[in-house]
N, CA, C and O of each residue as an XYZ file, in Angstrom:
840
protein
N       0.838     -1.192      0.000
C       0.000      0.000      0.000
C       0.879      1.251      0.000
O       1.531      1.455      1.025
N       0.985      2.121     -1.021
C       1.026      3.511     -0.836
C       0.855      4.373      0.169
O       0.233      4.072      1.187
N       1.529      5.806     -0.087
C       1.203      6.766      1.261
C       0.267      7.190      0.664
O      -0.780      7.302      1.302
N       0.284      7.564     -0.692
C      -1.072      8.082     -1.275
C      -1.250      7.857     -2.646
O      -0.446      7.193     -3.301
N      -2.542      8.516     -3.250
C      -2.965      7.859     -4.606
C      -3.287      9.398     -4.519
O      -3.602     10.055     -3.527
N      -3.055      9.958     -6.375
C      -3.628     11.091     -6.825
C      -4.741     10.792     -7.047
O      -5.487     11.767     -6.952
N      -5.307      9.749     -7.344
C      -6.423      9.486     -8.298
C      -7.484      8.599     -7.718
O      -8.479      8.109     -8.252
N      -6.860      8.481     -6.051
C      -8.418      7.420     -5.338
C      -9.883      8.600     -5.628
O     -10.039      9.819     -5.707
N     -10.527      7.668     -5.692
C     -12.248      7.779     -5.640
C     -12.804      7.017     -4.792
O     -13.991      6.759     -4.990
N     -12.057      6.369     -3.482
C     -12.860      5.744     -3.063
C     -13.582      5.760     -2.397
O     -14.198      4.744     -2.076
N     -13.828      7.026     -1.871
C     -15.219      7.892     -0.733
C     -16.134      8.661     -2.005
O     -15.729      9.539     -2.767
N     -17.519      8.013     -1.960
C     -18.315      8.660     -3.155
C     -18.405     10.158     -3.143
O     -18.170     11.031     -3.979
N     -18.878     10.146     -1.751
C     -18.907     11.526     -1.081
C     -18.371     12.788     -1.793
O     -18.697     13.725     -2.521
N     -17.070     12.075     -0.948
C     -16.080     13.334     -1.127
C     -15.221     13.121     -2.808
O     -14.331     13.952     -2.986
N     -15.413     12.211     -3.854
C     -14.982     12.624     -5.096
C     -16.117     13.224     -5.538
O     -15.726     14.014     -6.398
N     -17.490     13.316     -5.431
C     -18.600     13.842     -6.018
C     -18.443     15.592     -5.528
O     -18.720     16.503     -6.308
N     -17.968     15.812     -4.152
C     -18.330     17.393     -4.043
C     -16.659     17.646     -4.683
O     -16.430     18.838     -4.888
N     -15.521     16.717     -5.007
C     -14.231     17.707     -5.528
C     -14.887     17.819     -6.984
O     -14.591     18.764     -7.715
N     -15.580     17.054     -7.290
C     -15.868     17.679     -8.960
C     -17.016     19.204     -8.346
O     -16.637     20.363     -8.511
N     -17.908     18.979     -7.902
C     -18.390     20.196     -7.934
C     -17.652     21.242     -7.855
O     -17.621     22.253     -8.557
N     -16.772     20.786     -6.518
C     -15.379     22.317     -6.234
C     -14.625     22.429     -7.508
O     -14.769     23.561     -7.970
N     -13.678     21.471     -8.440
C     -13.921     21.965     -9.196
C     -14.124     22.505    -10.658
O     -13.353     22.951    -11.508
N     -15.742     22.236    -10.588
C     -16.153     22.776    -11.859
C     -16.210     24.448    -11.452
O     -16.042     25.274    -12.348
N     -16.415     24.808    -10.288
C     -17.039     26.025     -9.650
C     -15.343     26.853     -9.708
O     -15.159     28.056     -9.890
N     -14.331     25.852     -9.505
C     -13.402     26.162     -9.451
C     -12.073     25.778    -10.250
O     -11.142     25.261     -9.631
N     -11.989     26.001    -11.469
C     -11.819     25.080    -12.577
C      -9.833     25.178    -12.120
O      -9.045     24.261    -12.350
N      -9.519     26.321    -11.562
C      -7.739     26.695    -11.190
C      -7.675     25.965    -10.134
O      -6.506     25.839     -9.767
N      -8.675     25.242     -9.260
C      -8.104     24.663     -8.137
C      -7.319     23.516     -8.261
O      -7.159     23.147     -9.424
N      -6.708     22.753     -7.271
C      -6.415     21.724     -7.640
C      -7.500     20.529     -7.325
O      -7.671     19.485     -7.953
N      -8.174     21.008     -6.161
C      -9.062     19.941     -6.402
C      -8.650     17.849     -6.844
O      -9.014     17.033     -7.690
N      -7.949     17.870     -5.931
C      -7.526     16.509     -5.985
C      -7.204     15.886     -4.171
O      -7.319     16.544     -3.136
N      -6.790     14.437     -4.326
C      -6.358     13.988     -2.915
C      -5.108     14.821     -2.849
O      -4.324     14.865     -3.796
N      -4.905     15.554     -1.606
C      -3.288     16.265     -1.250
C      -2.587     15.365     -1.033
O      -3.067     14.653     -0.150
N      -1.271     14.875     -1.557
C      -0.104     14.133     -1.137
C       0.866     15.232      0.326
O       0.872     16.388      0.751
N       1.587     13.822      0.611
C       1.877     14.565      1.635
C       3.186     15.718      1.415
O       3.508     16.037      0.270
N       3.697     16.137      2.283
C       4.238     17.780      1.799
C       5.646     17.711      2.698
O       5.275     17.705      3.871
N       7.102     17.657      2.644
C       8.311     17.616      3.052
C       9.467     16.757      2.805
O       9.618     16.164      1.737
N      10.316     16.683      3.824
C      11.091     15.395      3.742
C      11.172     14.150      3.679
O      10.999     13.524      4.725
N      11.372     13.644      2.810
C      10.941     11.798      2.539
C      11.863     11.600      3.311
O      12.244     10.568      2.759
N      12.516     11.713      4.091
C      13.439     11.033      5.536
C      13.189     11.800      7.089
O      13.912     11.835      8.084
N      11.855     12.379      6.814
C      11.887     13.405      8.322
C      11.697     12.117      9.610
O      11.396     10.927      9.519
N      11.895     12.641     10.317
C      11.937     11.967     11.751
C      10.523     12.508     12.594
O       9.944     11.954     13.528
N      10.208     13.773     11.913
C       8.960     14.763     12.275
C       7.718     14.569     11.665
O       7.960     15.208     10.642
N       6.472     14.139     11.500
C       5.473     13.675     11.172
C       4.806     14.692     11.773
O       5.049     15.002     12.939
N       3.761     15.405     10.923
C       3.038     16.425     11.411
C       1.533     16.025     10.882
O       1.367     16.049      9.662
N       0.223     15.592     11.877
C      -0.643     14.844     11.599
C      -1.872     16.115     11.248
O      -2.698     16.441     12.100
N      -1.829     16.614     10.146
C      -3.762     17.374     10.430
C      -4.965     16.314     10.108
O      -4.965     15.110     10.367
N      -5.691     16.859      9.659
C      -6.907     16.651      9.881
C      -7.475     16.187      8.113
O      -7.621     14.993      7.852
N      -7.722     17.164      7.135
C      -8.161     17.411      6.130
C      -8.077     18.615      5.451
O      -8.262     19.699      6.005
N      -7.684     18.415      3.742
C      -7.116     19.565      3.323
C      -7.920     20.570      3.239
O      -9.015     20.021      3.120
N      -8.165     22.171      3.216
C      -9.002     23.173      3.387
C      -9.725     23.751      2.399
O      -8.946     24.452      1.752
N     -10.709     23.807      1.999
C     -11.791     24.418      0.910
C     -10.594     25.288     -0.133
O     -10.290     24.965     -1.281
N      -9.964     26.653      0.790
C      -9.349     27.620     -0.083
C      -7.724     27.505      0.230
O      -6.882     28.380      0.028
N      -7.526     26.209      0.769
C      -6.167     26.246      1.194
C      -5.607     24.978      0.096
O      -5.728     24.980     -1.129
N      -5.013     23.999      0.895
C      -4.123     22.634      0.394
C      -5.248     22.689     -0.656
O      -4.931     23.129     -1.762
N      -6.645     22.261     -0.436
C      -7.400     21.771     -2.152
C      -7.532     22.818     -3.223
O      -8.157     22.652     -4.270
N      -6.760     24.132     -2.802
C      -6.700     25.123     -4.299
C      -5.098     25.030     -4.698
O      -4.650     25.181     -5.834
N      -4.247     24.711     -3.357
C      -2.731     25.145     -3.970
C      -2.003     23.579     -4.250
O      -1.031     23.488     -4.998
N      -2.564     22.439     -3.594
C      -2.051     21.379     -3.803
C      -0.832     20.547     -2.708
O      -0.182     19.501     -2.735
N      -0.991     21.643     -1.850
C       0.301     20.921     -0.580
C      -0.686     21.666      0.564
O      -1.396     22.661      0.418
N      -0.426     20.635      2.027
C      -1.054     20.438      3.220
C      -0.447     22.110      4.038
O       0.657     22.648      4.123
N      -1.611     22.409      4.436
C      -1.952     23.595      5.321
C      -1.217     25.133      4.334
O      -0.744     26.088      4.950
N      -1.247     25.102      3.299
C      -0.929     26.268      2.064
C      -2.223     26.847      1.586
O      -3.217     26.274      1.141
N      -1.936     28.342      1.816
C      -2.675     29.251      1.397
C      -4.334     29.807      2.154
O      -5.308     30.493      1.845
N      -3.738     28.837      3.498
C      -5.626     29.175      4.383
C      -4.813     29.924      5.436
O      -3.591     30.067      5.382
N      -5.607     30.385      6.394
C      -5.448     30.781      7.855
C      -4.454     29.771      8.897
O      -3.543     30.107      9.654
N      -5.167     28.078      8.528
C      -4.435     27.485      9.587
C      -2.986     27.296      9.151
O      -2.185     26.939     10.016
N      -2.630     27.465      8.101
C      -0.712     27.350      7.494
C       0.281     28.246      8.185
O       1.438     27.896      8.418
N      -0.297     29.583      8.544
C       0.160     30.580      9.191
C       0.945     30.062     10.218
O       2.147     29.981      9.962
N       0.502     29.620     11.518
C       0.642     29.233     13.026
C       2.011     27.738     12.362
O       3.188     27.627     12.702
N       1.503     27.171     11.738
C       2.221     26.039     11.406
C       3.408     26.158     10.574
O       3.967     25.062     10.544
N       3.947     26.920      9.974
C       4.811     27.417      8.809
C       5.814     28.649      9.708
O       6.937     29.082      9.450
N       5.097     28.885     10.556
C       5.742     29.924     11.099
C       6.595     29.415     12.437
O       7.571     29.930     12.983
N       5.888     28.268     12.736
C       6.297     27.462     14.121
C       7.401     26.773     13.760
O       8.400     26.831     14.476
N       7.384     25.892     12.406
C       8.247     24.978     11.948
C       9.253     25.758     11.459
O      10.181     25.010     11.152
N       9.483     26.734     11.269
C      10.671     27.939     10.929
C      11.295     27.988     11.887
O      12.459     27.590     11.925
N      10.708     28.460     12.838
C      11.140     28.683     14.478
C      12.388     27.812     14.837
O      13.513     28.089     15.252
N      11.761     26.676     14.522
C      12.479     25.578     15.324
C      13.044     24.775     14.294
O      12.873     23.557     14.346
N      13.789     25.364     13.225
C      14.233     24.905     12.275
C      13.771     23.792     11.199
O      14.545     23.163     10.478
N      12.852     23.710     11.215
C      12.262     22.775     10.633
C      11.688     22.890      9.252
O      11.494     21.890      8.560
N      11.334     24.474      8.729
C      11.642     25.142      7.250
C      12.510     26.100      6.863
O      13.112     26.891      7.588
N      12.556     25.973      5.445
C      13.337     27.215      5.200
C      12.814     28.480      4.850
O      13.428     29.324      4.198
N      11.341     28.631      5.422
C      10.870     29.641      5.018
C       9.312     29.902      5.898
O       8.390     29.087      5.941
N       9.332     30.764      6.313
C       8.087     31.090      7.428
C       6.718     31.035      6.800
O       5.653     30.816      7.378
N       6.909     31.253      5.609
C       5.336     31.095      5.259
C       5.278     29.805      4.076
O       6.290     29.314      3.574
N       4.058     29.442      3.803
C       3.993     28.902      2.732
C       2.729     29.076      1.848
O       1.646     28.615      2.208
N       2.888     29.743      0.696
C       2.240     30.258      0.131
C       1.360     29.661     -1.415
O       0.171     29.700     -1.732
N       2.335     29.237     -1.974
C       2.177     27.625     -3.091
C       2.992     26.851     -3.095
O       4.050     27.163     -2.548
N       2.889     25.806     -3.573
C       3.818     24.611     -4.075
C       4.836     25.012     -4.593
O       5.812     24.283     -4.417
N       5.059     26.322     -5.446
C       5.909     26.464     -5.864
C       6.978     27.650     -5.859
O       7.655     28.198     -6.729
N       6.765     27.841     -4.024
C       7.148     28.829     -3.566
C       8.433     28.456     -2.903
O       8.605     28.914     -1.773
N       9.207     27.828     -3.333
C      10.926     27.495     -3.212
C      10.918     26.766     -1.664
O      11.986     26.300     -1.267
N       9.481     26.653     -0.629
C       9.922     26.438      0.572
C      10.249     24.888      0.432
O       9.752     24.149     -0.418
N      11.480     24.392      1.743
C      11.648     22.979      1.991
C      11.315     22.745      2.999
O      11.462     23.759      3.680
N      10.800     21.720      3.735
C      11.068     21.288      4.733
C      12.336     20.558      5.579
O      12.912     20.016      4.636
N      12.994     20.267      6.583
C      13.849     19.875      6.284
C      13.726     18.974      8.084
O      13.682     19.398      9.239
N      13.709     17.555      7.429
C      13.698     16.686      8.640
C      12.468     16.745      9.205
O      12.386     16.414     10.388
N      11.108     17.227      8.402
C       9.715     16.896      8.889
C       8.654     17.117      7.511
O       8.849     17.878      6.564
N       7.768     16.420      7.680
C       6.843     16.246      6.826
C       5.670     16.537      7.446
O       5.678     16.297      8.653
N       4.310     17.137      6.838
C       3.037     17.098      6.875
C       2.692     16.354      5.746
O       3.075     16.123      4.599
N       1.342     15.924      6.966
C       0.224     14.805      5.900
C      -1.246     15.060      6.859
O      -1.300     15.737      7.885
N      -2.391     14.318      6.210
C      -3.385     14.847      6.445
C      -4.487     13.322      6.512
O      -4.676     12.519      5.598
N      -5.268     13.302      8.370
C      -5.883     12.038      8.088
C      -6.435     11.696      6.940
O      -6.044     10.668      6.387
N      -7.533     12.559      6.310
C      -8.259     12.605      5.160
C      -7.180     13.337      4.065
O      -6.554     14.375      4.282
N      -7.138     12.532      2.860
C      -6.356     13.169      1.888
C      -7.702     14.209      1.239
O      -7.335     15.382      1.310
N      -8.580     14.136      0.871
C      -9.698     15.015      0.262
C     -10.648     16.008      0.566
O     -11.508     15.763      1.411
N     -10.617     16.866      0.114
C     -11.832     17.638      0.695
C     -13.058     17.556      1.462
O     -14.164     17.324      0.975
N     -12.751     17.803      2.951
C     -14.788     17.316      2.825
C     -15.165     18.240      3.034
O     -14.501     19.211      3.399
N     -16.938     18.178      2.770
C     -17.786     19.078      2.584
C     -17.500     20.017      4.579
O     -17.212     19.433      5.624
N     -17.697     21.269      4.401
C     -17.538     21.817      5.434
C     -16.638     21.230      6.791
O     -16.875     20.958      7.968
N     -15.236     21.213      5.684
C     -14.125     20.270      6.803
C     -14.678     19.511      7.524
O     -14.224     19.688      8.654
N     -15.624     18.534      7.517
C     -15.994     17.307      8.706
C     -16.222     16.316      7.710
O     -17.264     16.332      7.054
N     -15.485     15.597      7.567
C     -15.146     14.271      7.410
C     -16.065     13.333      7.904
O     -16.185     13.475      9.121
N     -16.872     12.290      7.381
C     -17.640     11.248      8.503
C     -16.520     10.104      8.831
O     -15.381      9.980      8.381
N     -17.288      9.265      9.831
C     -16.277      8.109     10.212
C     -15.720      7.253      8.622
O     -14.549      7.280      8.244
N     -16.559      6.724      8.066
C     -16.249      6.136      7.094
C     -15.080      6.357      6.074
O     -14.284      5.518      5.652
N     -15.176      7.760      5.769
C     -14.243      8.629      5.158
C     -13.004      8.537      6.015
O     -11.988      8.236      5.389
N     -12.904      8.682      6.981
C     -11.740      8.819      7.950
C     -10.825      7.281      8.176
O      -9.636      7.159      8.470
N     -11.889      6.175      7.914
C     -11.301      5.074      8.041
C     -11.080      4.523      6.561
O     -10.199      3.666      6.633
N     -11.390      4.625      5.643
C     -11.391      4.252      4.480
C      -9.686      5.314      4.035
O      -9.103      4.798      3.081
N      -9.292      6.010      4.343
C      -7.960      6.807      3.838
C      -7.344      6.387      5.032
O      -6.468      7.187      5.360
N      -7.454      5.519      5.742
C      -6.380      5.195      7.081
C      -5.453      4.312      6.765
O      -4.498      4.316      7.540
N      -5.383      3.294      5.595
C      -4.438      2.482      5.028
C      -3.224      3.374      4.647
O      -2.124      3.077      5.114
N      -3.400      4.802      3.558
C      -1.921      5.517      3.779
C      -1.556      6.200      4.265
O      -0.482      6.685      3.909
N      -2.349      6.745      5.589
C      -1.685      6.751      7.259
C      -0.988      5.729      7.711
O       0.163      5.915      8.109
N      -1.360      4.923      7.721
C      -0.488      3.583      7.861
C       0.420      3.489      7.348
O       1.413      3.524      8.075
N       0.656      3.321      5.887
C       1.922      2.867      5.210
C       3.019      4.161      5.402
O       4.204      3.872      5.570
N       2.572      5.693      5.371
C       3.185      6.362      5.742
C       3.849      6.278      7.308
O       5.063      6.437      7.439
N       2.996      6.022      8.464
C       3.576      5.614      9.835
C       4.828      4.792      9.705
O       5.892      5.277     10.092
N       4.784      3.631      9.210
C       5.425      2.251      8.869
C       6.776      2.698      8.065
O       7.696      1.935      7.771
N       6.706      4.018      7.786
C       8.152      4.504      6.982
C       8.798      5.132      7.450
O       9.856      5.542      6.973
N       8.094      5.531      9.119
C       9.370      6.261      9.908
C      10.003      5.420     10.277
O       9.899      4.206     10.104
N      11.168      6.387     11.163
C      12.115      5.124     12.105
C      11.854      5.383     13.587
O      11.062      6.188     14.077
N      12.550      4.670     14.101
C      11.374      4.143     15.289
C      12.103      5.578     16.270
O      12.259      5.067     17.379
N      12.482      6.722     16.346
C      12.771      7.470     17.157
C      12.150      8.603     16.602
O      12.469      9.739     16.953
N      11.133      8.331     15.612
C      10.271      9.757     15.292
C       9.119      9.933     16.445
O       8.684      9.204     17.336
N       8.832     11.304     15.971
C       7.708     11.599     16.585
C       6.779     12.231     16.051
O       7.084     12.979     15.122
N       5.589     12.146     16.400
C       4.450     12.219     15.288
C       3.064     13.459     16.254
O       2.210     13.194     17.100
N       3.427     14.669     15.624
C       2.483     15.615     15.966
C       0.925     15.560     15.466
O       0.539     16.020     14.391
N      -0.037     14.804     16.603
C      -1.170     14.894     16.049
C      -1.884     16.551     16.040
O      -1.415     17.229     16.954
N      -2.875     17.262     15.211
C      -2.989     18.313     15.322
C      -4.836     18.029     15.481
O      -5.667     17.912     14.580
N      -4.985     17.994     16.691
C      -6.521     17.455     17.013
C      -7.212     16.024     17.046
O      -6.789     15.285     16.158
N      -7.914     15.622     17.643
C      -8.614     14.397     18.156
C      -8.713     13.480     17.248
O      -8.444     12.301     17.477
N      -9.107     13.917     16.127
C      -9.295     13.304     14.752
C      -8.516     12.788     14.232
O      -8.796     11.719     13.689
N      -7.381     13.235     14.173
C      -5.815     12.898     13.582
C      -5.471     12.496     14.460
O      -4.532     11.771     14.133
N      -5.614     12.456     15.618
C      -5.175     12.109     17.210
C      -5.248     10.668     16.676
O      -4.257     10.027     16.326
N      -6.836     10.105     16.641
C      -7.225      8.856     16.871
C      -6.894      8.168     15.647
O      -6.600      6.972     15.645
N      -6.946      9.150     14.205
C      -6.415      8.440     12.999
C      -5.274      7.700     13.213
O      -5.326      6.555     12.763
N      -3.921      8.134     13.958
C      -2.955      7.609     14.371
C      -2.802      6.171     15.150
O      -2.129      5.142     15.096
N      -3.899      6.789     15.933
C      -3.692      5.515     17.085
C      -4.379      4.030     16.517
O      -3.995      2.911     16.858
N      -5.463      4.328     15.591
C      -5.940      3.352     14.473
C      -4.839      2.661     13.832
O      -4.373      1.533     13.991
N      -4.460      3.886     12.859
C      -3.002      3.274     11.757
C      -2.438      1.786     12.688
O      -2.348      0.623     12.294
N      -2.167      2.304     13.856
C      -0.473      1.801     14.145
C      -1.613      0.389     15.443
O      -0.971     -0.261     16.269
N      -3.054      0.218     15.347
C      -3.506     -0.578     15.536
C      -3.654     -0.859     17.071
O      -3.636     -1.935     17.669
N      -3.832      0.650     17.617
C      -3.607      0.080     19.311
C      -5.028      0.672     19.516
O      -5.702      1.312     18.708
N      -5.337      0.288     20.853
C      -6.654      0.632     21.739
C      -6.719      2.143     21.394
O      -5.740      2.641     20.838
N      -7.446      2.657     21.588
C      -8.318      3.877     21.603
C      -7.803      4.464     23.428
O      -7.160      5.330     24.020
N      -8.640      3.260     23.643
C      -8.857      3.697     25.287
C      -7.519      4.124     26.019
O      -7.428      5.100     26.765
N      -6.439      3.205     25.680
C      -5.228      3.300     25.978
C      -4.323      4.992     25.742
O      -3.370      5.526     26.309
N      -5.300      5.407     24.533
C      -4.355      6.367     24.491
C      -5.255      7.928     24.068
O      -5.688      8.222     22.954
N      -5.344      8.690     25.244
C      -7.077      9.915     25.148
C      -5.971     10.642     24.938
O      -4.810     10.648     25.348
N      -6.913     11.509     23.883
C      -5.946     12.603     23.478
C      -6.121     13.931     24.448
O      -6.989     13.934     25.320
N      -5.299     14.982     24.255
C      -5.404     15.826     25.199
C      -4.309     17.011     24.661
O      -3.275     16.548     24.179
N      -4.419     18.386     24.690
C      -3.104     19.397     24.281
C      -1.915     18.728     25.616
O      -1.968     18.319     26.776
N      -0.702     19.006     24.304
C       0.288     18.510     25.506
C       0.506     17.502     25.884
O       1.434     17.312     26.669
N      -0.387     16.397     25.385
C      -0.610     15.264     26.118
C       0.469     14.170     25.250
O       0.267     14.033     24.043
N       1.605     13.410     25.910
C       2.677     12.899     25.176
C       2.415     11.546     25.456
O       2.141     11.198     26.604
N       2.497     10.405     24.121
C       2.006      8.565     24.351
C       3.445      8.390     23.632
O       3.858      8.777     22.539
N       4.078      7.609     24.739
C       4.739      6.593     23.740
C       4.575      5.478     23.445
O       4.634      4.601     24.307
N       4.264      5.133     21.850
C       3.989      4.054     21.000
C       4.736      2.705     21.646
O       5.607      2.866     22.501
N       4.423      1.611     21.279
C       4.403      0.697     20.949
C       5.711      0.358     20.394
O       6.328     -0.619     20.818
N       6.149      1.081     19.503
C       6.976      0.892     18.727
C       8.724      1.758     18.863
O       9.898      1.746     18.493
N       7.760      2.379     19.643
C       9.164      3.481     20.049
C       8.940      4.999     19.905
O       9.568      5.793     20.605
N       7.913      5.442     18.862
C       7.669      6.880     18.445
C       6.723      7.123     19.707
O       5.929      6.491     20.405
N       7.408      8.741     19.569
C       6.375      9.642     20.288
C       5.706     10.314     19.902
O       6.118     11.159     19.107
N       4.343     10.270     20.276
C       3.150     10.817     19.681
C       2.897     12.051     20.902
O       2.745     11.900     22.115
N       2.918     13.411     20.019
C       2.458     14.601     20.279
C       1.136     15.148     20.379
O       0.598     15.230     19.275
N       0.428     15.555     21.349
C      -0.940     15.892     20.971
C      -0.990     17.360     20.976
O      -0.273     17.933     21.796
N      -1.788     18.117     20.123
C      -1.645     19.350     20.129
C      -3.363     19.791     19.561
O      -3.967     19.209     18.660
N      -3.729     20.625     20.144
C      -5.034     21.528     19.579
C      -4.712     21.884     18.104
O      -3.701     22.485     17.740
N      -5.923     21.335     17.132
C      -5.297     22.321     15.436
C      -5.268     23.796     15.451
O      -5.865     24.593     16.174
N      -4.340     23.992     14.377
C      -4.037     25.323     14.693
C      -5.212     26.103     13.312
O      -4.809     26.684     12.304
N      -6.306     25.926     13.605
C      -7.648     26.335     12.646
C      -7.440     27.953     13.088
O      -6.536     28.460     13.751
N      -8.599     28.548     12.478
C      -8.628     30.120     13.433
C      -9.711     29.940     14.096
O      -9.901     30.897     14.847
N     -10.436     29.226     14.159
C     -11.033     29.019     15.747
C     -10.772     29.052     16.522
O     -11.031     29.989     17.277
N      -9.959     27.855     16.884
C      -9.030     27.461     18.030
C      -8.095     28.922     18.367
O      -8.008     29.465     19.469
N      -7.455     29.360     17.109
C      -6.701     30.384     17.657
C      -7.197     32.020     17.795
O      -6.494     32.932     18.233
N      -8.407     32.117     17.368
C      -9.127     33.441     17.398
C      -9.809     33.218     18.734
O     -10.084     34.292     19.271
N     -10.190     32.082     19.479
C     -11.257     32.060     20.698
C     -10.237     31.582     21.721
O     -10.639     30.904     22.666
N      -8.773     31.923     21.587
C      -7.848     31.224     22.562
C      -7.606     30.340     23.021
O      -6.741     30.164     23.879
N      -8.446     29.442     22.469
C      -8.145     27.693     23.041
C      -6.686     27.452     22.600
O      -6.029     26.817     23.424
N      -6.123     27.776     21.622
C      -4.852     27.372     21.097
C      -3.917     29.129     20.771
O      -4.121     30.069     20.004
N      -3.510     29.005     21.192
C      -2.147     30.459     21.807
C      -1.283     30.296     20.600
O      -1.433     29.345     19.833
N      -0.358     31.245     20.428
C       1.119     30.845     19.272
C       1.772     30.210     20.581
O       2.123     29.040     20.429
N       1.986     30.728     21.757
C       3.035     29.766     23.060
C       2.780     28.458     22.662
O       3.402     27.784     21.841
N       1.440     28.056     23.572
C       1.255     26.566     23.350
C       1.480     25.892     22.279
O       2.014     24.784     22.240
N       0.998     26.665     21.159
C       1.903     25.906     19.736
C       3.330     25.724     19.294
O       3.850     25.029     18.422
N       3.867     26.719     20.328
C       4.986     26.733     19.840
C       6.126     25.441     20.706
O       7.066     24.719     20.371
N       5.227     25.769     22.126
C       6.199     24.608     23.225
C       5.516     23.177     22.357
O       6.104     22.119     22.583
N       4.815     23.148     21.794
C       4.251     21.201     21.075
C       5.855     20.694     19.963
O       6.250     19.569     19.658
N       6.497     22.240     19.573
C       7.502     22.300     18.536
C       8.984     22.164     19.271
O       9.988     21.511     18.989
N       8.716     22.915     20.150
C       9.785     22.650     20.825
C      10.373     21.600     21.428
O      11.530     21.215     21.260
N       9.470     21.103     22.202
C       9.212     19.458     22.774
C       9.554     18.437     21.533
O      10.343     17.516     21.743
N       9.072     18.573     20.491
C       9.638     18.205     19.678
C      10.874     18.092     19.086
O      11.212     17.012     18.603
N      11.602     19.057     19.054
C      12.745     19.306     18.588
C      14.030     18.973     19.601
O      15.232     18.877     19.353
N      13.118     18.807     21.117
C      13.951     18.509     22.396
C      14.380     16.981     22.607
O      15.353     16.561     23.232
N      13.274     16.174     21.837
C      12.896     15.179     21.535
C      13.781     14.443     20.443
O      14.186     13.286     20.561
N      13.999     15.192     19.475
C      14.992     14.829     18.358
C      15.899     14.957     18.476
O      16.701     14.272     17.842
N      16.247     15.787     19.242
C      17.941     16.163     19.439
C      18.972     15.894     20.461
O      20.070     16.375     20.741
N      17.871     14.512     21.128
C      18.821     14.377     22.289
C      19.210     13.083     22.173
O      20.011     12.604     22.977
């Protein structure tokens, strides 16, 4: 199994509303987002699903919406890009020693995903998990991606509640990060701070480097 397919259809759902997006939107990209960095990162950065005017118009994970901001700017911080923003695909940025990917590769209708959808794209969560090495660590960015994870890699639910801040070590050796998404919800109603986002990066990087 693949990390991803350009060309799955296999949620009716969600290939029926990317043709609507776009016919409505004929420049978008409008496809499944592949994932976005280093094919050797040690850093796994988990969202959720790509964004109406973001990843599904520019073609790479958390580019060109509100929530890329907090995330592009964090992973700069702490060395982890070469460039604070990310604006398109073909805006010279690298990642370097971390990757983003996204539970759902496709658009869903008003970012909510149903269960089905979420488990049906969990096979290249999986095969992507299965390609780190066992001293990565894997930033979930909300409950959703939280639990997508804990699915992939085939452990209890119960065993492992997500929570901001909240650190599991796997099974396998990786450490799994929990962090609030960095949406503008979360960060316009203060549930999620630039601090708190920024110590989930840090911890991270404290994590890798020792």
């Amino acid at each position: 199994m693949s990390v991803f397919d350009r060309d799955c259809r296999r949620c009716g759902r969600l290939a029926a509303f990317l043709d609507e997006v776009r016919s409505a939107n004929p420049a978008y990209y409008c496809r499944p987002v592949p994932p976005f960095g280093d094919p050797a990162a040690r850093l796994l950065i988990v969202g959720l699903a790509p964004g109406m005017h973001g990843a599904n118009r520019t073609g790479r994970p958390f580019t060109g919406d509100y929530a890329g901001i907090l995330l592009y700017e964090t992973l700069h911080r702490h060395g982890f890009g070469s460039l604070p923003e990310s604006i398109s695909h073909d805006d010279g940025l690298q990642l370097t020693g971390a990757r983003i990917t996204n539970a759902v590769k496709c658009l869903p209708p008003d970012n909510k995903p149903v269960g089905a959808e979420i488990n049906a794209c969990n096979d290249f969560l999986g095969s992507e998990l299965r390609g780190l090495p066992r001293d990565a660590v894997i930033v979930a960015l909300g409950g959703i991606a939280h639990r997508a994870v804990i699915r992939a890699y085939g452990l209890r639910q119960a065993d492992y509640r997500f929570g901001h801040a909240a650190e599991h070590r796997l099974d396998n050796g990786a450490l799994l990060l929990d962090s609030y998404h960095c949406s503008r919800y979360n960060t316009n109603t203060g549930r999620l701070t630039a601090d708190m986002f920024d110590r989930i990066f840090g911890r991270a990087r404290q994590y890798l480097d020792q």
